[in-house]
MDTraj code that builds the backbone (N, CA, C; nanometers):
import mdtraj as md
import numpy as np

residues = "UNK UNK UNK UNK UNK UNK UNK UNK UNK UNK UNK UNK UNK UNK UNK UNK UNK UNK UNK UNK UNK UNK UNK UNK UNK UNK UNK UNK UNK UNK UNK UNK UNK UNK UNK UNK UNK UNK UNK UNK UNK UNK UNK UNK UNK UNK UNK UNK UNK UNK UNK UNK UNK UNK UNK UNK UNK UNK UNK UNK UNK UNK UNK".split()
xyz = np.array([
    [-8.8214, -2.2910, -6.5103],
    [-8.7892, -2.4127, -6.4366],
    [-8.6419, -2.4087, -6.3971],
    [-8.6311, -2.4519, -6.2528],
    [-8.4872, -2.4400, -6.2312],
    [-8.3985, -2.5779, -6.2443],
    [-8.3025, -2.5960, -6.3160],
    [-8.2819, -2.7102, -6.3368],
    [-8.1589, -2.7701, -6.2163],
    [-8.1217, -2.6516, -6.1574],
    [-7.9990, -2.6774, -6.0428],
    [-8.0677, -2.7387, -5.9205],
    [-8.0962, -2.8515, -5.9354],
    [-8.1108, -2.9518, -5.8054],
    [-8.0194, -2.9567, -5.7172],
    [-7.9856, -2.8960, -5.5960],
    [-7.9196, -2.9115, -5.4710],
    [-7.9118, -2.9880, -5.3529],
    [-7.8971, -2.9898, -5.2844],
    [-7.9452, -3.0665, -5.1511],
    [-8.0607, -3.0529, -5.1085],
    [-8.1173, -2.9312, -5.1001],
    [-8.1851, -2.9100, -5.0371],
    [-8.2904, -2.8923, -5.1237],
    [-8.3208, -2.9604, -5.2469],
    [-8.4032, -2.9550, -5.3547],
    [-8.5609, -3.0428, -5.3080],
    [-8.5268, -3.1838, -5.2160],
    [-8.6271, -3.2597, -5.1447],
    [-8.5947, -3.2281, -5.0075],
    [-8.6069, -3.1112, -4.9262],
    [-8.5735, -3.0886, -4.8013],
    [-8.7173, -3.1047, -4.7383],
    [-8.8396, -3.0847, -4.7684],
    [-8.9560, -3.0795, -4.7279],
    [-9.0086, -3.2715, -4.7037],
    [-8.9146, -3.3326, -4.7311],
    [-8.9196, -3.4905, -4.6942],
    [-8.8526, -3.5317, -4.5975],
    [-8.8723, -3.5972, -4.5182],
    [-8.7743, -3.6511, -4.3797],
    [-8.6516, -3.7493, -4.4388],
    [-8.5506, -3.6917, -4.4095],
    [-8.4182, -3.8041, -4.4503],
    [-8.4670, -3.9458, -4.3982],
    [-8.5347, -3.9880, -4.3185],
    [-8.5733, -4.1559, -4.2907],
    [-8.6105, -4.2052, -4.4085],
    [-8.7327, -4.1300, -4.4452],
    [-8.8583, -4.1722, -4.5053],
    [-8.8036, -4.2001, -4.6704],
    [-8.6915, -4.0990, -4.7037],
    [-8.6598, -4.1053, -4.8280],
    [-8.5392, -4.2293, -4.8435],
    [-8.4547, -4.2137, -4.7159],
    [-8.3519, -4.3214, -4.6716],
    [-8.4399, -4.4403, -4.6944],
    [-8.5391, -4.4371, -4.5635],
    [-8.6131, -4.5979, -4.6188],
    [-8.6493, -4.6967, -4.7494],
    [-8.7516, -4.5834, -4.8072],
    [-8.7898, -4.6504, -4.8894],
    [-8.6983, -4.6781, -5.0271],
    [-8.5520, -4.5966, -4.9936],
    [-8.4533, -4.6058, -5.1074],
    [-8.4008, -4.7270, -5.0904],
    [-8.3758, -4.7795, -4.9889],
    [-8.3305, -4.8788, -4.9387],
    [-8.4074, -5.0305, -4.9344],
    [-8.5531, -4.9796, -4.9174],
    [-8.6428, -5.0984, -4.9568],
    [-8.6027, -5.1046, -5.0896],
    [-8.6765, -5.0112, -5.1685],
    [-8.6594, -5.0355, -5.3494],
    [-8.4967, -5.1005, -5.3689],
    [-8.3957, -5.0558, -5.2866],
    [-8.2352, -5.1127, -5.3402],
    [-8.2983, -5.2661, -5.3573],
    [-8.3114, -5.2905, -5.2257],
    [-8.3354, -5.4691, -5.1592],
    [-8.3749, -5.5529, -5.2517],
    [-8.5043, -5.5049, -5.3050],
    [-8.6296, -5.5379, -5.3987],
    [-8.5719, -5.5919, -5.5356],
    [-8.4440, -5.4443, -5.5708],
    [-8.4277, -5.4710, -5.6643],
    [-8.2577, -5.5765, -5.7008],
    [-8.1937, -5.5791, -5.5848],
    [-8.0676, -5.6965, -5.5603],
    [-8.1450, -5.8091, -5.5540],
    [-8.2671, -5.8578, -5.5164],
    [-8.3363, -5.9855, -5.4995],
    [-8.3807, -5.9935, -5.6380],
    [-8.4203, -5.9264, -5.7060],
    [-8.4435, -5.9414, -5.8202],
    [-8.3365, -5.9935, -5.9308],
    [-8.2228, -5.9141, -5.9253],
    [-8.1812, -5.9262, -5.9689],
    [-8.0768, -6.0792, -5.9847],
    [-8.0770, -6.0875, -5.8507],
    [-8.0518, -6.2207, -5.8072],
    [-8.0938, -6.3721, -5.8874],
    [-8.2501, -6.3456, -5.8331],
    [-8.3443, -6.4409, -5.9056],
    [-8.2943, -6.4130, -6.0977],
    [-8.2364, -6.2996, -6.1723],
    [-8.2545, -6.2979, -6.2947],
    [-8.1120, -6.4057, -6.3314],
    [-8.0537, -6.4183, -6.2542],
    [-7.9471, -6.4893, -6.2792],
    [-7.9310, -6.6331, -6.2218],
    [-8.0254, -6.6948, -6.1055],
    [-8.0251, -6.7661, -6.0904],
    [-8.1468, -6.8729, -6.1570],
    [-8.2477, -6.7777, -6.1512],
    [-8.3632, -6.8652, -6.2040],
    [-8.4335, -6.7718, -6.3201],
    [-8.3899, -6.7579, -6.4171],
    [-8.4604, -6.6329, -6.5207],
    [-8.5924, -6.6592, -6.5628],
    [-8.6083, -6.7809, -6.5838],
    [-8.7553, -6.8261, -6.6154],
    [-8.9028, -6.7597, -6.5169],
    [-8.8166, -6.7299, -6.3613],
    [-8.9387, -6.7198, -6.2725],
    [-8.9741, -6.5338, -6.3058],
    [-8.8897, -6.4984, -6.3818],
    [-8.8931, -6.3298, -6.3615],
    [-9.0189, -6.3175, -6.4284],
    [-9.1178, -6.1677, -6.4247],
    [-9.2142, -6.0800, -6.4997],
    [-9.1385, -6.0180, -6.6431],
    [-9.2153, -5.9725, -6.7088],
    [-9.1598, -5.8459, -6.8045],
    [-9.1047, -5.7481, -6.7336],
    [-9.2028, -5.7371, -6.6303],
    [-9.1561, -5.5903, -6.5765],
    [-9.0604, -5.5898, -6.4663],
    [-9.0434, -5.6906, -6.4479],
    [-8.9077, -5.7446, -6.3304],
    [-8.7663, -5.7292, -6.4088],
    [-8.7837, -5.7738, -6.5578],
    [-8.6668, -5.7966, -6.6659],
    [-8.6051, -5.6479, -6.7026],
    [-8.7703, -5.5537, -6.7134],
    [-8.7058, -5.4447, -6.7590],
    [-8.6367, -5.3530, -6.6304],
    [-8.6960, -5.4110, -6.5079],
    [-8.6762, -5.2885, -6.4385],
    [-8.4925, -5.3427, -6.3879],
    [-8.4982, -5.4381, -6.3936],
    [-8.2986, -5.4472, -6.3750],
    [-8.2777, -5.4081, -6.5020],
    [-8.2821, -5.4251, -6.6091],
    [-8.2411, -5.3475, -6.7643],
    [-8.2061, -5.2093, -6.6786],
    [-8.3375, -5.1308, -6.6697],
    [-8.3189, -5.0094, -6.6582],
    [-8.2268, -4.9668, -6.5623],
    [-8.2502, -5.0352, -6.4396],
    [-8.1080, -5.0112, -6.2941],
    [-7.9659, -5.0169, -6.3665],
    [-7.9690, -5.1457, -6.4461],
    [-7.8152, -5.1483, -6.5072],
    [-7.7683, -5.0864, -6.5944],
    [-7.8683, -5.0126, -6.6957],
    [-7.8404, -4.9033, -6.7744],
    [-7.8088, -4.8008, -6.6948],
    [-7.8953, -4.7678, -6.5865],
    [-7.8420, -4.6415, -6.5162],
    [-7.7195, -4.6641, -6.4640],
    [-7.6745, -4.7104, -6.4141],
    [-7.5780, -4.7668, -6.3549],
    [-7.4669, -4.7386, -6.4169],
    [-7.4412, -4.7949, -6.5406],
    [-7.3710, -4.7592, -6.6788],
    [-7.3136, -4.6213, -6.6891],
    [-7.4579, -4.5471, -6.6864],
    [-7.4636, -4.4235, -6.7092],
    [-7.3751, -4.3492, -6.6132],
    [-7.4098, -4.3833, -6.4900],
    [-7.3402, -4.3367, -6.3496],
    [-7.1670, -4.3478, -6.4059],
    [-7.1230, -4.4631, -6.3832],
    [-7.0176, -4.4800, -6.3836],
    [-6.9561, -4.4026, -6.5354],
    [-6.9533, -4.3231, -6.6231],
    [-6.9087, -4.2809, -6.7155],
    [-6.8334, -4.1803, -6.6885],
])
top = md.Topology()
chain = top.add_chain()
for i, resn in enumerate(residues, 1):
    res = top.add_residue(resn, chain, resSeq=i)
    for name in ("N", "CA", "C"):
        top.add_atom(name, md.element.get_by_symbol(name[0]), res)
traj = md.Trajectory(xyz[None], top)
């Protein structure tokens, strides 16, 4: 297994398609996150964990 991911590691995907839907999921998940701070009561489990997990990564990023 090669573990050196490059650029050109998802080249067989159209830059839109991967642009897009990165950009939907961003949206999805700033509205979410939104709602966790304005109205926390209305969130899912899985709404709670999945900003957990963005902001852990996030964390991670910035180190």
């Amino acid at each position: 297994m090669n573990d050196n991911l490059g650029p050109d590691t998802f080249s067989h995907q159209k830059p839109s398609q991967v642009d897009r839907s990165q950009f939907m999921a961003d949206i999805d998940l700033r509205e979410t996150a939104v709602r966790a701070v304005t109205k926390p009561e209305s969130l899912t489990m899985g709404e709670i964990q999945e900003v957990a997990w963005a902001f852990l990564l996030r964390l991670k990023r910035e180190r």
